[in-house]
N, C-alpha and C positions, 0 to 999 in steps of 0.2 A: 499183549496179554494172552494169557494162555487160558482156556475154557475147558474144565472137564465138566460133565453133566454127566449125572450120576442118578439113576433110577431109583425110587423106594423099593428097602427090600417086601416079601411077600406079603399082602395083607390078607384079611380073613376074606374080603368081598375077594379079590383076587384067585383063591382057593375055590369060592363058591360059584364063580363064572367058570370054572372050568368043570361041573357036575351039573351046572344047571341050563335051560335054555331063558332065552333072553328078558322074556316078558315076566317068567319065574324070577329069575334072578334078580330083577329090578325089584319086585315085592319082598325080597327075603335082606337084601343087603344093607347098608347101617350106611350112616351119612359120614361118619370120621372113622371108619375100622383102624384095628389094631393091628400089627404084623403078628401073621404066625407064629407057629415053633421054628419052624424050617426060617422064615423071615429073620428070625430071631438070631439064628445060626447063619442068615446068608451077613447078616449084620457087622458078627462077630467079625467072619473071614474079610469081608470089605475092611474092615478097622485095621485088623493087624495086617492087609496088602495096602493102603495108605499109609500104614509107621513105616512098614516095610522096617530095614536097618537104620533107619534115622536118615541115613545121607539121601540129601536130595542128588537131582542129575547137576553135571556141571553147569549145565545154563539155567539152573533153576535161580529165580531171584535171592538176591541176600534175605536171610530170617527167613524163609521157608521150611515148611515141616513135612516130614515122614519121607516117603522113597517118592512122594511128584514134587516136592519143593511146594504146597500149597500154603499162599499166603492170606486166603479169605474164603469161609464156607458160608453159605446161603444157605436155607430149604425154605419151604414152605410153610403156611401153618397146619397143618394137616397131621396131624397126629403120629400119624407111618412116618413123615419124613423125618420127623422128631425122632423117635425110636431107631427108625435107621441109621442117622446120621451121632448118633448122641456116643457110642461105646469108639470112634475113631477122633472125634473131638476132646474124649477126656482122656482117650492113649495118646494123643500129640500136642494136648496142651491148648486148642482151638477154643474161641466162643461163636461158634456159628451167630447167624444173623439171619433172622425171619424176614423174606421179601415175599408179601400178600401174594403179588404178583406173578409166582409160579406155580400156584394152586393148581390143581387137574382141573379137565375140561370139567364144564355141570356144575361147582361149584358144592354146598355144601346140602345135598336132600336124600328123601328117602321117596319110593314110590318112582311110576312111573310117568318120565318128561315125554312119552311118546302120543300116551292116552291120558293122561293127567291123573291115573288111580292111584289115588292115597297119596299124591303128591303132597311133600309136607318139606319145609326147609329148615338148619339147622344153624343157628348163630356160631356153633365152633369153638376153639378151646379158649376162653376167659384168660384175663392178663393173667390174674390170681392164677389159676392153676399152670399155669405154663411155669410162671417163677417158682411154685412150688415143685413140680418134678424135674425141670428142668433149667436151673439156676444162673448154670454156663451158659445160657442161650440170650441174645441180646435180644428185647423185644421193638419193633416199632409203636409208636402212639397209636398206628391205627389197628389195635390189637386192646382192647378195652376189658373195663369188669363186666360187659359182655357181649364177648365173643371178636369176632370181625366181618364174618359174612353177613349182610345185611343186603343181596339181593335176592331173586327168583333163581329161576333155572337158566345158567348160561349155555346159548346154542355157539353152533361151531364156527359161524362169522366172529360173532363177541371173542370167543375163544383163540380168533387166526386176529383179531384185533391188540387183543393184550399181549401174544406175543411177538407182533410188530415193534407194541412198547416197547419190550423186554429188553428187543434184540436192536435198537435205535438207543437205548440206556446203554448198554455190554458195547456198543460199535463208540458210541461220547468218550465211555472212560478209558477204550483200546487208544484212541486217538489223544487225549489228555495224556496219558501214561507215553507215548510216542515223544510229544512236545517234549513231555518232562524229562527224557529217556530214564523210564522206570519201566520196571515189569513186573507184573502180578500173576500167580496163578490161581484160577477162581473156580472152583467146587460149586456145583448149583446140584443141590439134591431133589430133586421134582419127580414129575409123574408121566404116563407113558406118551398117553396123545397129548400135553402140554408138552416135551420134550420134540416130537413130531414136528407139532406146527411151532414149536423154536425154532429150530433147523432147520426149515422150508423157507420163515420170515430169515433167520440170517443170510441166508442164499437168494434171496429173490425169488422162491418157484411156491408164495402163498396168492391163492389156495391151490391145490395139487392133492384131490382123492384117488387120483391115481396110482399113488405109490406112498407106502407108509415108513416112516425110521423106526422100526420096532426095534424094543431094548425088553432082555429079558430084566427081572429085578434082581437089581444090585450093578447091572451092566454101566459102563464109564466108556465116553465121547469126550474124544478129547478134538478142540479146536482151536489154532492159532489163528490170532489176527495180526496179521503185519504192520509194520512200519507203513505203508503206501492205502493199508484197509483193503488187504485184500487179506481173504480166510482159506484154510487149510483145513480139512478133516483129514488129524492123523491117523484116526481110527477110530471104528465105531461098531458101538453094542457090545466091548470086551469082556468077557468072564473068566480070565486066565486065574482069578482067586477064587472061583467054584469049583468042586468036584461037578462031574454029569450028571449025577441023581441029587445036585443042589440046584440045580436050573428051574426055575419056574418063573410063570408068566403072569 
């Protein structure tokens, strides 16, 4: 199996951590933001560097689409990843598929989880509206008429927990697809420190605050798991489909 992981392009809370300081920022930012203008445009350029020219690479699995041979896209439910991931899925013909499970750290609130001011949480996008904007999207049952978030505030253990899960799920079906010799390439469109402690759990080095896998938004990791379950990172954090002054964090 072959793993890209794929950051959401720019969101508005994203735009506003970088003009604000922290305990500001926490009071001003939105529980589901929307991607920017710029997001919007980092979007486009991911879509058509996924179509690429149609042809996948030669080792890319039969029935693969756009220039990585991508046979399955994920995201989150999370609003951004919807919007990001939605204009490359309807240029190559994709139904992405909602996994709760790669949601950002915190989960879905407003206010601050340090002090607990105006701390307020948000149930998230309703099955209803997901099929209404976003049609081609397959939904899971645990995505209701309302919402899916239905905890408190997730701290950073809970957060190195779930993506233990993740990455224990992506290691089962590398080794299934092995047995079967089949191969898939799987698009996960998630979030930044959820993509972190992805990558630390696939490696073995969770918990690790000592060093961070920062991906700017829209950036693409791509990782191979072997025949044997042993992992590759061919590369990581790529922006080769941004200009410079498209880069944001």
């Amino acid at each position: 199996m072959r793993l890209l992981l794929i950051r959401h392009a720019e969101s508005s809370n994203n735009a506003l951590a970088q003009s604000h300081e922290y305990n500001e920022y926490m009071q001003k930012r939105t529980a589901d933001p929307v991607i920017t203008e710029l997001g919007v445009k980092q979007a486009e350029l991911l879509a058509q560097h996924l179509a690429g020219n149609g042809n996948p690479p030669p080792d890319a699995p039969p029935g693969g689409k756009g220039a990585y041979g991508i046979t399955h896209v994920y995201c989150s439910a999370m609003l951004r990843t919807l919007q990001t991931i939605a204009p490359a899925a309807r240029l190559m013909g994709l139904n992405p598929r909602i996994w709760i499970d790669i949601h950002e750290h915190g989960g879905m609130f407003v206010g601050n989880p340090r002090t607990g001011d105006n701390l307020v949480f948000d149930p998230g996008l309703t099955r209803e509206a997901i099929q209404r904007d976003y049609p081609e999207f397959e939904i899971p049952e645990a995505v209701t008429d309302k919402g899916w978030w239905t905890g408190g505030y997730e701290d950073m253990p809970s957060c190195y927990a779930r993506a233990i899960r993740v990455a224990r799920e992506l290691r089962r079906r590398a080794a299934q697809e092995a047995k079967e010799e089949v191969q898939s390439v799987v698009a996960l469109v998630s979030h930044g420190t959820f993509m972190d402690a992805l990558i630390k759990a696939l490696f073995n080095q969770v918990p690790a605050s000592e060093h961070y896998y920062f991906h700017y938004n829209t950036a693409i990791t791509r990782i191979d798991f072997t025949e044997n379950g042993t992992l590759f990172m061919r590369y990581h954090n790529r922006t080769i489909h941004l200009p410079d002054d498209h880069l944001s964090q």
